[in-house]
C-alpha positions as CSV (number, residue, x, y, z in Angstrom):
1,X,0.0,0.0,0.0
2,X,0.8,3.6,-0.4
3,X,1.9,5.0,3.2
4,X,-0.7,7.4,4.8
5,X,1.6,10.9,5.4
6,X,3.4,10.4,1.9
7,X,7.0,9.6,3.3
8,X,6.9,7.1,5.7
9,X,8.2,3.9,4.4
10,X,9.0,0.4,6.1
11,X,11.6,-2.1,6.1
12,X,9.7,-4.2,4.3
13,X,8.8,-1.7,1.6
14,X,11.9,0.0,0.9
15,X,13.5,-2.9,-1.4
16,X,10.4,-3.2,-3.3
17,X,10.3,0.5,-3.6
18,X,13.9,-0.1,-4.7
19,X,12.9,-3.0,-7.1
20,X,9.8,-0.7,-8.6
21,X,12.1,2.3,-9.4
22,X,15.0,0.0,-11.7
23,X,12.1,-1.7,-13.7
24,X,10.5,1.5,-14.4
25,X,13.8,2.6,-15.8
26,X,14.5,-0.2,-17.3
27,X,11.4,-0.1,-18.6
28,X,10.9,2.8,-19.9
29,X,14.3,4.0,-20.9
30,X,15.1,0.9,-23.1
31,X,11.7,-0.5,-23.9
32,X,12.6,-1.9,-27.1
33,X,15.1,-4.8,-25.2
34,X,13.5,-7.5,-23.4
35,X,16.8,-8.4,-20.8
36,X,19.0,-5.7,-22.0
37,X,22.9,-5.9,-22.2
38,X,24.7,-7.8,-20.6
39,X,26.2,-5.1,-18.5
40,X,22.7,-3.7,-17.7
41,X,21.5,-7.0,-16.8
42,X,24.3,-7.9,-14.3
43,X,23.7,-4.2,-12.4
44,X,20.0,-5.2,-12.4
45,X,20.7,-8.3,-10.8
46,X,23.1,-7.3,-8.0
47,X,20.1,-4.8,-6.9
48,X,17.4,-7.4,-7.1
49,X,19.9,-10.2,-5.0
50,X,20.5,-6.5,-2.7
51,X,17.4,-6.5,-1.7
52,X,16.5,-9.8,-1.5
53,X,19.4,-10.1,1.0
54,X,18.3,-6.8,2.5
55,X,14.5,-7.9,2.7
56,X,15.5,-11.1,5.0
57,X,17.7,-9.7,7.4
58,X,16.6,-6.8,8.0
59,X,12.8,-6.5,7.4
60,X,12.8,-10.5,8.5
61,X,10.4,-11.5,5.9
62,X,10.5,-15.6,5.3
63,X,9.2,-17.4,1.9
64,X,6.2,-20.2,2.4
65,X,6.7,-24.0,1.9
66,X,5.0,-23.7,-1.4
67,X,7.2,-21.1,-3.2
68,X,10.4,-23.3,-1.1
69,X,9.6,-26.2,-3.5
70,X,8.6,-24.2,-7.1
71,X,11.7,-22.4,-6.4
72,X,14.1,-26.1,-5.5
73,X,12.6,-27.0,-9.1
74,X,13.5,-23.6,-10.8
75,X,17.4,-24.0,-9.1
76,X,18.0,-27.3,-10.5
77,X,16.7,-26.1,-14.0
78,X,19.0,-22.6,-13.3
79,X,22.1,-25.1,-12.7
80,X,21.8,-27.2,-15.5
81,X,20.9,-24.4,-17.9
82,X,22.7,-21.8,-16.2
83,X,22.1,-19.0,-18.7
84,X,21.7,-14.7,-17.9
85,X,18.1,-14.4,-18.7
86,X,17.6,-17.2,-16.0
87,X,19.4,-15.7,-13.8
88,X,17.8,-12.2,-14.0
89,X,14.3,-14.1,-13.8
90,X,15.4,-16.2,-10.9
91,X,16.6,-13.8,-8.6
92,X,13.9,-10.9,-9.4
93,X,11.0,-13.5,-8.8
94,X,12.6,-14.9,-5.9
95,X,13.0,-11.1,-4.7
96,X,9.4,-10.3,-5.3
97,X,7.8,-13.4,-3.9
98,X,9.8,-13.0,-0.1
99,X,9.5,-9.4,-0.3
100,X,5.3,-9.9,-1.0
101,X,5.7,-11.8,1.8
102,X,4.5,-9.1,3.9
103,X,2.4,-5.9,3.7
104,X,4.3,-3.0,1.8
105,X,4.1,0.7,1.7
106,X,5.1,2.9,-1.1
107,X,5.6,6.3,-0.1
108,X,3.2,8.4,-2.2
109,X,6.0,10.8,-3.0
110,X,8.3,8.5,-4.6
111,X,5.4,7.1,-6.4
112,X,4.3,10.9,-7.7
113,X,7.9,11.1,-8.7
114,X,8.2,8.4,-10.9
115,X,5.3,8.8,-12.4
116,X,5.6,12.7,-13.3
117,X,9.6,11.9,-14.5
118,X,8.1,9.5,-16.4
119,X,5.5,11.6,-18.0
120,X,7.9,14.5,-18.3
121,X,10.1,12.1,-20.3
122,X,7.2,11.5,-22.9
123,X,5.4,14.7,-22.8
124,X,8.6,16.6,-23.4
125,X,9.7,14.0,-26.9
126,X,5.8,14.4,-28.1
127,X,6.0,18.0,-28.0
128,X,9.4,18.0,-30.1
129,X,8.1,16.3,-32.5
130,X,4.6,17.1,-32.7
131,X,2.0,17.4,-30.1
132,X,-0.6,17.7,-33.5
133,X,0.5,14.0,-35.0
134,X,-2.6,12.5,-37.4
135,X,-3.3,9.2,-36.3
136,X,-1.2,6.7,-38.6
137,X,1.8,9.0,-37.8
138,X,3.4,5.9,-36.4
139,X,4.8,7.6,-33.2
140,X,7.1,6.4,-31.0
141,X,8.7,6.1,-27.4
142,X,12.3,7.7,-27.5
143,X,15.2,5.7,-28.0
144,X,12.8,3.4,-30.0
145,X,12.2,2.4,-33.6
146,X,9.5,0.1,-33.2
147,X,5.7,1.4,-32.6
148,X,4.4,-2.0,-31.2
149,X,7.3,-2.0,-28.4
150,X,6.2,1.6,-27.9
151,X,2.5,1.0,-27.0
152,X,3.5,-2.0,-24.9
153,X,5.2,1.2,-22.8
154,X,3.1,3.3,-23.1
155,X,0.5,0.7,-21.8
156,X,2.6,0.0,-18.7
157,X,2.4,3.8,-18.2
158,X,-1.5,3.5,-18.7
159,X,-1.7,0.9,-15.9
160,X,0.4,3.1,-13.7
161,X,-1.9,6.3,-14.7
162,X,-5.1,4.3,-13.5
163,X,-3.4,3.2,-10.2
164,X,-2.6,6.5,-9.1
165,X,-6.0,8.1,-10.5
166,X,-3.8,10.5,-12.8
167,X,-7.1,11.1,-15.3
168,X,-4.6,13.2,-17.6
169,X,-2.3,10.5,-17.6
170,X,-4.6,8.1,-18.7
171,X,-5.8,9.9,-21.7
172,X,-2.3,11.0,-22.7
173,X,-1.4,7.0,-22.8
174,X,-4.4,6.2,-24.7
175,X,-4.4,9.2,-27.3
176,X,-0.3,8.4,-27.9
177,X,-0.7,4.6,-27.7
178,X,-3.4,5.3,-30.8
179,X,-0.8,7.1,-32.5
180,X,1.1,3.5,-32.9
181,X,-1.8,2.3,-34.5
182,X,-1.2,-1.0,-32.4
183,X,-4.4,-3.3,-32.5
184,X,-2.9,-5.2,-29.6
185,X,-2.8,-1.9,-27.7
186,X,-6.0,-0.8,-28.7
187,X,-7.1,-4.7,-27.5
188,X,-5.2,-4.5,-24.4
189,X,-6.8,-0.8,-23.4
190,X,-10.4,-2.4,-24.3
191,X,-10.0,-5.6,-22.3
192,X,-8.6,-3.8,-19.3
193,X,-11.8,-1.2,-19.0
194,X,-13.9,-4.8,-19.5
195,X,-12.1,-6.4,-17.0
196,X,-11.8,-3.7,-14.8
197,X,-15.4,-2.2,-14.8
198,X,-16.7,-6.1,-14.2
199,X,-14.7,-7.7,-11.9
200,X,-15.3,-3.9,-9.2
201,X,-19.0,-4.8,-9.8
202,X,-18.7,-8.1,-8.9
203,X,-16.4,-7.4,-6.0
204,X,-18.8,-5.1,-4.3
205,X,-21.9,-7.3,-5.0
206,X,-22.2,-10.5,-2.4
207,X,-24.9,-12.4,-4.8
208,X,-22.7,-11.7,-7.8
209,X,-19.9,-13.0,-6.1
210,X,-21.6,-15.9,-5.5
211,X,-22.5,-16.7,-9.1
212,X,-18.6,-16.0,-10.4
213,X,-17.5,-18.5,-7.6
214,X,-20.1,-20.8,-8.7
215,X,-18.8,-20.5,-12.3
216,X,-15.2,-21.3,-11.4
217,X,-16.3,-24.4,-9.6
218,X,-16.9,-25.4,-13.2
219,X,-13.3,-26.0,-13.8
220,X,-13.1,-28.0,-10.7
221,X,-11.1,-30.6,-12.5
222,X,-7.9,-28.2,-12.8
223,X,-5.5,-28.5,-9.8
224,X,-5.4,-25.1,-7.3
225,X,-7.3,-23.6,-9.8
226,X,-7.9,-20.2,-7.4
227,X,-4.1,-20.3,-6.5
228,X,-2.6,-20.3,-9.9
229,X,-5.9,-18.7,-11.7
230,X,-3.9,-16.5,-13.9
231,X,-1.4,-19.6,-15.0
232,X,-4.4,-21.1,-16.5
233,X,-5.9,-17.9,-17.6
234,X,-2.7,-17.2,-19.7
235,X,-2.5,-20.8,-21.0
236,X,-5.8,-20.7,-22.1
237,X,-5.5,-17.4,-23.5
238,X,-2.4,-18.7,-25.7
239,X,-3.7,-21.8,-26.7
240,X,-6.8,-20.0,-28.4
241,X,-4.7,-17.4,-30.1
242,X,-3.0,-19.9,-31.8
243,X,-5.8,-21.8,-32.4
244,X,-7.4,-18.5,-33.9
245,X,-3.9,-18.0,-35.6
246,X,-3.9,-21.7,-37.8
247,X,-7.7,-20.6,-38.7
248,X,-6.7,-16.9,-40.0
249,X,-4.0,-18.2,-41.5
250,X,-5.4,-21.0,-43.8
251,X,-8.3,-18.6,-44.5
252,X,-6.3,-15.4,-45.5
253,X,-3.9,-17.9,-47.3
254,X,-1.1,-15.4,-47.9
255,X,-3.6,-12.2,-48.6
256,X,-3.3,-9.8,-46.3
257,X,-2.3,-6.5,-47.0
258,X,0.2,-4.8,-44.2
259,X,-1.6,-1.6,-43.6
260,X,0.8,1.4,-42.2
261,X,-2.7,4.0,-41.7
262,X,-5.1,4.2,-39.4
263,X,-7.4,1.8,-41.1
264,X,-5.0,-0.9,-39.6
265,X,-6.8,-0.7,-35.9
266,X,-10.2,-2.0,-37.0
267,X,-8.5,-4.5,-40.0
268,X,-8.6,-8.6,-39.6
269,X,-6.0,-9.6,-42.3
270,X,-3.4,-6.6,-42.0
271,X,-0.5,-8.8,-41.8
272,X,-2.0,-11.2,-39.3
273,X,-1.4,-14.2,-41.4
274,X,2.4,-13.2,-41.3
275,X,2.7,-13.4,-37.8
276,X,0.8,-16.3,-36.9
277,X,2.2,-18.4,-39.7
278,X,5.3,-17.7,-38.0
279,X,4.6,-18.7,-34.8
280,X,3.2,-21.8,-35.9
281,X,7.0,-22.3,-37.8
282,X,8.4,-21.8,-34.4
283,X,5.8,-24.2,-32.1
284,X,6.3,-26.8,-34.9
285,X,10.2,-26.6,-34.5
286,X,9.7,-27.1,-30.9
287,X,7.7,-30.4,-32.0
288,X,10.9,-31.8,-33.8
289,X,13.0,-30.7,-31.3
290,X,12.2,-31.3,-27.8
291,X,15.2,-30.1,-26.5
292,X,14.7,-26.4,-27.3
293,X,11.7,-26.8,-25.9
294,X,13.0,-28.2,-22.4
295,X,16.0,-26.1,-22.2
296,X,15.4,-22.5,-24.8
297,X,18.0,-21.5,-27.5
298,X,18.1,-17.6,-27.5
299,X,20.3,-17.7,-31.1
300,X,17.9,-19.6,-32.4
301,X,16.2,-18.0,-35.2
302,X,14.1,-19.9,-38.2
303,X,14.7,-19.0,-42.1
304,X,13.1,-16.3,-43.2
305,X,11.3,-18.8,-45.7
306,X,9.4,-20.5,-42.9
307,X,8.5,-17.0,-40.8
308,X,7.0,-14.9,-44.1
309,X,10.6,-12.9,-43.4
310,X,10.1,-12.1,-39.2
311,X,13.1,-12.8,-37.0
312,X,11.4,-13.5,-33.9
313,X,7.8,-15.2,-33.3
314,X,5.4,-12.8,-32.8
315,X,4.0,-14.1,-29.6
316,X,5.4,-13.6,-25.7
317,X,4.9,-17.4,-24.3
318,X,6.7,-18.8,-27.8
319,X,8.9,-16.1,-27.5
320,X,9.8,-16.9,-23.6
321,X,10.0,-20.5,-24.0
322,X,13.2,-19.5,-26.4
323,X,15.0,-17.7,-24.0
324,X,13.7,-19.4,-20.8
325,X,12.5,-23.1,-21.8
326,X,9.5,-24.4,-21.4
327,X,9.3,-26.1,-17.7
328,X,11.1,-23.2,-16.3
329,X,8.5,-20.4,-18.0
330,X,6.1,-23.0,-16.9
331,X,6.9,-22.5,-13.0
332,X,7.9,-19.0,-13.2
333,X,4.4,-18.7,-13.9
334,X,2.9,-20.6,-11.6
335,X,4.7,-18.6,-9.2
336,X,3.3,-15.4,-10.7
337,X,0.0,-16.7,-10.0
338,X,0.1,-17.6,-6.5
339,X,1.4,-13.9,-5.7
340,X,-1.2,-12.3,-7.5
341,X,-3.5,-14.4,-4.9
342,X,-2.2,-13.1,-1.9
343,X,-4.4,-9.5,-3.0
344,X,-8.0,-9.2,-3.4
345,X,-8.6,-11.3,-7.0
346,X,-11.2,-8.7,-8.4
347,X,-9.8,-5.6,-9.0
348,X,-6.3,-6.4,-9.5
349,X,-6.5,-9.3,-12.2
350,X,-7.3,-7.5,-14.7
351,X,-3.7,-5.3,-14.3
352,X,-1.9,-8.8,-14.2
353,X,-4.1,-10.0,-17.0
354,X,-3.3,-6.9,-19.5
355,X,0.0,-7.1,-20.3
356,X,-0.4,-10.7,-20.8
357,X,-3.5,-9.6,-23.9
358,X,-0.8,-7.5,-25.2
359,X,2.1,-10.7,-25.5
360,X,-0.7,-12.5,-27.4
361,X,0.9,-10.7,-30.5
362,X,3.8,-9.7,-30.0
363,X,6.7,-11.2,-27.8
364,X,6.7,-9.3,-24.7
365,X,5.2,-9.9,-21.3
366,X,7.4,-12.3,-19.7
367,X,10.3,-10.4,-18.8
368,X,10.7,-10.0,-14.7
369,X,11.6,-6.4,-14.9
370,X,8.0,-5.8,-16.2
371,X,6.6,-8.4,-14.0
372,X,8.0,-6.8,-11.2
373,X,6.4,-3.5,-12.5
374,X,3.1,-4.9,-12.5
375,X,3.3,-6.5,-9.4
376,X,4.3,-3.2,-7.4
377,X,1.3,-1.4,-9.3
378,X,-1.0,-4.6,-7.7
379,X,0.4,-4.1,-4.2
380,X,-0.2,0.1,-4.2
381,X,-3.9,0.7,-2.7
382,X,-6.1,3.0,-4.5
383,X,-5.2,6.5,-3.2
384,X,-8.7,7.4,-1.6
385,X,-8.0,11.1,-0.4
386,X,-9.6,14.1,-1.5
387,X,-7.9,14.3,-5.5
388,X,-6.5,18.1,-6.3
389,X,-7.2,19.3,-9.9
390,X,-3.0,19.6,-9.9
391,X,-3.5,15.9,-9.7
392,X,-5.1,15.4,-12.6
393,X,-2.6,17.1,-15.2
394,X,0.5,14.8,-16.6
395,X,3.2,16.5,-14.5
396,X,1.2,17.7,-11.5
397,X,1.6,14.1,-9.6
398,X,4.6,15.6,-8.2
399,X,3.3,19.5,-7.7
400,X,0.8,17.3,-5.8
401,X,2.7,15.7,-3.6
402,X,4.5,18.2,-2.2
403,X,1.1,20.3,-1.5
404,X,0.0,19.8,2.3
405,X,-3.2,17.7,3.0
406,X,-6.6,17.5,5.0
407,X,-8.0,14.6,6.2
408,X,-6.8,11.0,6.7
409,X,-5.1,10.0,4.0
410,X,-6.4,6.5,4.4
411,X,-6.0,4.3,2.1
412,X,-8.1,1.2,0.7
C-alpha cells in the first residue's frame, strides 16, 4: 500500500520500492530490449539479489513451503541451464515473492515522482516532434524504432496512470498509444476497461460474487485452480490465439495486405497471417525438437522462408519459452500466479491479465523487470484522499505531492 503521510516507508517496503524504481527505468528507458545488455542486466541483478538479501535480514520476511519447493525445481533447471536471462528471472521472482511476503508501503512521493519523471520524459519527446501527429503518424517512445514495443510502454504507463488516478495520464497514454496504430494496444486498453469495470462490480456485490464462484467451480477438475488462476488464464488465453492464428492463417492464405494507416486498428487480415504463420514455424520446431523446448535457445532463429521474413515469433509465451525453456517459463508462472492471490482477486487481475493480452501478439510480457512492475502497481492501494485538480494534469503528480493535505489519507 501507499503510506498514509506520503514519506513514511517500512523495512519491508523499501527494497520493493527499490525494485519498482529499476524496472521502471528499465522499462521505460530501453523499452525496445527484453533483458537488455549484458552489462545492464548484471547491475539489475546485484540490486534485485541486494534486496533480496536486504528484505530477510533486516525487514525478517521468510518465503512459504509452497514457493520453497517451485523455487528447489527452478534452481535445479538454473544449474543445468545456467544462462543470464535465468538468472535475472530467478533472482527478481525470488525477490518479489519474499518481499510480498508481507504488507508494503510505497511512499506516495516517490510514487508521484516516478510517475511525473516519467510523463515529463514523454510529454517533453511528443512536443518536439509534434503534439498535433494525425493518427497513422506511427509515433514512437524515444530511443525506440518500433511502434508495437512503444505502446506495450506506453501501456505499462496507462496501468500506472489508473493506479494513481492521474485522469490526464490516462488519456495521454491512450491518445499516444493510438498514435502506434497498435491493434494489440487498442485490445489491451479495451479488455482492461472490461475487465476492470466487471470484476469492481462483482467485487462489491455479495450475490454476484456468489455466481462467479459458482462459475469457477466449473473448472473443478484443474488442480489449485484459485491459487494459480492467472497460469491457466494465460494458457488458455495462448492456446486459443494460436488456435485462432492456424484458422486466419489458412483462410487469408497469404492475402493480407500490411496496412501502415489508421485503417489498420479496426482491419482482420493486416499482416495477421504473417505473424501467426510464424509462430506456428516456431511451435512446430519445438515439436521436432524437444530439446529447445526443455532447455530454450536464444540464437535460435528460423529461415526467413518458414516465418513470411520475421526474425522473432510474434508471440510472448513462444517467444519466452526461447529464451527461458518451457518447464522453467512454466513454474515461473505458476509462481506469478500464487502472488497475485495473496491480494483481493477482483480488482487487481485485470492489471496482471493486460500485459499478458498484449504478449498474445507480440513477444513481450514475460520479462521479470516488467513483471515486477506490474506487481508493485498490484500491491499500491487505490489512493482514496480528497484528489487536487494539480493531480489530474500529466506532471502535476509531483506539484501534488508536495502540496499539504486535510484529512486521513487512508487508504483502501
Amino acid at each position: 500500500m501507499i503510506s498514509n503521510n506520503g514519506k513514511t516507508i517500512s523495512k519491508a517496503g523499501f527494497p520493493l520500492c527499490t525494485m519498482f524504481v529499476v524496472s521502471a527505468i528499465s522499462i521505460f528507458f530501453n523499452p525496445y530490449e527484453t533483458f537488455g545488455s549484458t552489462y545492464t542486466n548484471i547491475i539489475i541483478i546485484i540490486v534485485y539479489l541486494a534486496c533480496l538479501l536486504y528484505s530477510l535480514i533486516i525487514a525478517k520476511s521468510s518465503i512459504s513451503k509452497y514457493h520453497i519447493y517451485l523455487f528447489i525445481l527452478l534452481s535445479i533447471i538454473l544449474f543445468l541451464n545456467f544462462r543470464n536471462a535465468l538468472i535475472m528471472s530467478f533472482v527478481g521472482l525470488l525477490s518479489l515473492t519474499v518481499i510480498l511476503k508481507k504488507e508494503v508501503f510505497f511512499p506516495i512521493n516517490l510514487v508521484n515522482l516516478v510517475h511525473s519523471f516519467i510523463t515529463l520524459y514523454f510529454v517533453y519527446d511528443f512536443l518536439e516532434k509534434g503534439i498535433l501527429f494525425p493518427i497513422g503518424e506511427l509515433y514512437v517512445l524515444p530511443g525506440n524504432s518500433d511502434p508495437n514495443f512503444s505502446s506495450y510502454g506506453l501501456l505499462l504507463y496507462f496501468l500506472f496512470s489508473v493506479r494513481i488516478k492521474s485522469l490526464l495520464g490516462v488519456l495521454f497514454a491512450v491518445y499516444v498509444g493510438l498514435l502506434s496504430i497498435s491493434r494489440a494496444y487498442a485490445l489491451s486498453i479495451f479488455s482492461f476497461l472490461i475487465l476492470f469495470v466487471i470484476l469492481s462490480f462483482f467485487s462489491k456485490n455479495i450475490f454476484l460474487d456468489k455466481i462467479f464462484r459458482k462459475l469457477g467451480n466449473t473448472f473443478s477438475f484443474l488442480p489449485d485452480r484459485k491459487r494459480l488462476l492467472l497460469f491457466y488464464i494465460v494458457l488458455f488465453a495462448n492456446l486459443s490465439i494460436f488456435a485462432y492464428g492456424s484458422t486466419l492463417s489458412l483462410a487469408l492464405e497469404g492475402d493480407s495486405v500490411s496496412r501502415s494507416d489508421a485503417t489498420r486498428l479496426y482491419s482482420v487480415g493486416s499482416g495477421d497471417d504473417d505473424r501467426f504463420i510464424a509462430n506456428q514455424a516456431y511451435v512446430e520446431y519445438f515439436r521436432k525438437n524437444p530439446d529447445v523446448l526443455l532447455w530454450g535457445d536464444p540464437s535460435l532463429s528460423l529461415d526467413a522462408k518458414y516465418t513470411r521474413g520475421l526474425t522473432v515469433p510474434h508471440n510472448g509465451l513462444i517467444f519466452a519459452t526461447i529464451l527461458l525453456g518451457f518447464p522453467f517459463l512454466t513454474i515461473y508462472l505458476m509462481i506469478l500466479s500464487s502472488i497475485l492471490f495473496r491480494f483481493d482477486y477482483y480488482p487487481n487481475l485485470a492489471f496482471a491479465i493486460t500485459p499478458f493480452i498484449f504478449s498474445l501478439f507480440l513477444h513481450v510480457g514475460f520479462s521479470i523487470n516488467h513483471n515486477i512492475f506490474v506487481f508493485c502497481l498490484i500491491s499500491m492501494a487505490n489512493n482514496s484522499h480528497k484528489q487536487f485538480w494539480l493531480r489530474n494534469i500529466p506532471f502535476g503528480s509531483f506539484i501534488f505531492s508536495l502540496l499539504p493535505r486535510n484529512g486521513t489519507g487512508s487508504l483502501k
